[in-house]
DRENSEDO-629598 format. One record per atom (N, C-alpha, C): x, y, z. Coordinates in steps of 0.2 Angstrom, whole numbers, plus 2048, in hexadecimal, padded with zeros to 3 digits. Example, Ala and Ser with C-alpha at 12.3 -4.5 7.8 and 13.67 -1.06 7.14 Angstrom:
BEGIN
8427E4827/83E7EA827/8427F0827/8407F5823/8447FB824/840800827/
end
This chain:
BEGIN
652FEF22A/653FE8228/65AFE6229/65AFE122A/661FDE22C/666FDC227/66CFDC224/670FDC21D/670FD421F/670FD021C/673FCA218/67AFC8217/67FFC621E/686FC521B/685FBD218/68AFBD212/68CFB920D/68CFB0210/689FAF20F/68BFA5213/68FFA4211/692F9E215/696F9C215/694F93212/699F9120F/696F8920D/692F86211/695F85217/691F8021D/68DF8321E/68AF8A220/685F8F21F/67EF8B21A/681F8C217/67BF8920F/679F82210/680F7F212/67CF74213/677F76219/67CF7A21F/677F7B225/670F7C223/66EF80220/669F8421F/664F8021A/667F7D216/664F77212/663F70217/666F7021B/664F6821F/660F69221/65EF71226/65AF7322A/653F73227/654F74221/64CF7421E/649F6E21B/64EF6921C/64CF6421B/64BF61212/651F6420F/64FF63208/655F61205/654F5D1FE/65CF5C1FB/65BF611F9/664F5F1F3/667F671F0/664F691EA/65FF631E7/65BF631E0/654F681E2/653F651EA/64DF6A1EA/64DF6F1ED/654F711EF/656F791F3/659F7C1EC/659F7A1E7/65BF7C1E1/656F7C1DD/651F7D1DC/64AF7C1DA/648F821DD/646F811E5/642F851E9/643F8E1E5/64CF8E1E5/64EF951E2/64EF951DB/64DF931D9/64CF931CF/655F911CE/659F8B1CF/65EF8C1CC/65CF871C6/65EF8B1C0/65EF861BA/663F801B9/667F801BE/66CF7B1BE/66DF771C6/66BF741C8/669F6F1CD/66FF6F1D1/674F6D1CC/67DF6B1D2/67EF721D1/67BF771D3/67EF7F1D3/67EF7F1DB/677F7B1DF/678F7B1E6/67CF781EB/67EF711E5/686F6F1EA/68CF721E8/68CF771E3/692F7C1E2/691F7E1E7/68CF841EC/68EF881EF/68EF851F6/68BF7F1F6/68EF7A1FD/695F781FC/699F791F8/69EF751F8/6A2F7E1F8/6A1F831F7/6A6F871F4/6A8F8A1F1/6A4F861EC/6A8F871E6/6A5F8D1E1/69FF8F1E4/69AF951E2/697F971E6/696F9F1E5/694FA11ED/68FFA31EB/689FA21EF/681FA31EC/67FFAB1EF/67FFB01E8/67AFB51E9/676FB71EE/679FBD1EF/675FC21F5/66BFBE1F5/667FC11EF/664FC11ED/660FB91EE/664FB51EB/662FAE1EA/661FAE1F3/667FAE1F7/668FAB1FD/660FAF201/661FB4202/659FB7204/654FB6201/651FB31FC/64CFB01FA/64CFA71FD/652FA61FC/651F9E201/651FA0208/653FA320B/654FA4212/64AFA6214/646FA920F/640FAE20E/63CFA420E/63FFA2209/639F9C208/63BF9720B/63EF95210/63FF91213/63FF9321D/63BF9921D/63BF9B223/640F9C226/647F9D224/64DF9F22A/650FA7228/64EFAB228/64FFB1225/64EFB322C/655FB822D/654FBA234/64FFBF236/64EFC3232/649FC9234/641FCA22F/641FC4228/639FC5226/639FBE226/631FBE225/62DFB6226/628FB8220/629FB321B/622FB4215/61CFB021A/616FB5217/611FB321C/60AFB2215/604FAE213/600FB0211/5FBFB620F/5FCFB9207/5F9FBD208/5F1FBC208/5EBFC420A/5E6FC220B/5E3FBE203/5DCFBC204/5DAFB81FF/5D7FBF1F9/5DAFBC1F2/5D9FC11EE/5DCFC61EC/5E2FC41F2/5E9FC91EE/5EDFC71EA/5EFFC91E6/5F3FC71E2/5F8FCB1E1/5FCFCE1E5/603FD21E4/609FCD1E3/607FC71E5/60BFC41E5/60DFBB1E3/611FBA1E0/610FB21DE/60EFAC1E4/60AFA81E3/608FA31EA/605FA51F0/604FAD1EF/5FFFB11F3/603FB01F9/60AFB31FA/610FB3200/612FBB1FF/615FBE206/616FC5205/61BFC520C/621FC820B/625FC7211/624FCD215/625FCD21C/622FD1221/628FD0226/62BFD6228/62FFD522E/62BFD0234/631FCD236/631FC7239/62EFCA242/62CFC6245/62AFCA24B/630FC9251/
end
């Protein structure tokens, strides 16, 4: 599996423009309890967590190496019935 280097501000807007969403709903998508937590880490001023950033990277399809896919009907391993899988 491939390590996760740290982003970079313009990294996070990037990555945020690309999927098409503002910073309320890229700050939602990951559970942040505080909405301007996401322009913090665009701006700098906070740097968003290994953990956080692979979970966005996981739900917005830009994760280098896995892609959440549909799990089969009737499984429930998982919330929203998604399960990530090396990417091909």
């Amino acid at each position: 599996m491939t390590t996760l280097h740290d982003p970079t501000p313009d990294t996070v807007l990037a990555s945020r423009l690309a999927a098409g969403l503002t910073q309320a709903q890229a700050a939602a998508l990951v559970h942040l309890g505080n909405v301007m937590r996401w322009s913090e880490y665009e701006r700098g001023v906070r740097r968003i967590d290994t953990a956080r950033w692979e979970l966005w990277l996981l739900l917005v399809g830009q994760h280098p190496t896995l892609r959440l896919i549909e799990a089969p009907a009737g499984r429930q391993a998982l919330p929203r019935g998604r399960r990530a899988v090396a990417a091909p």
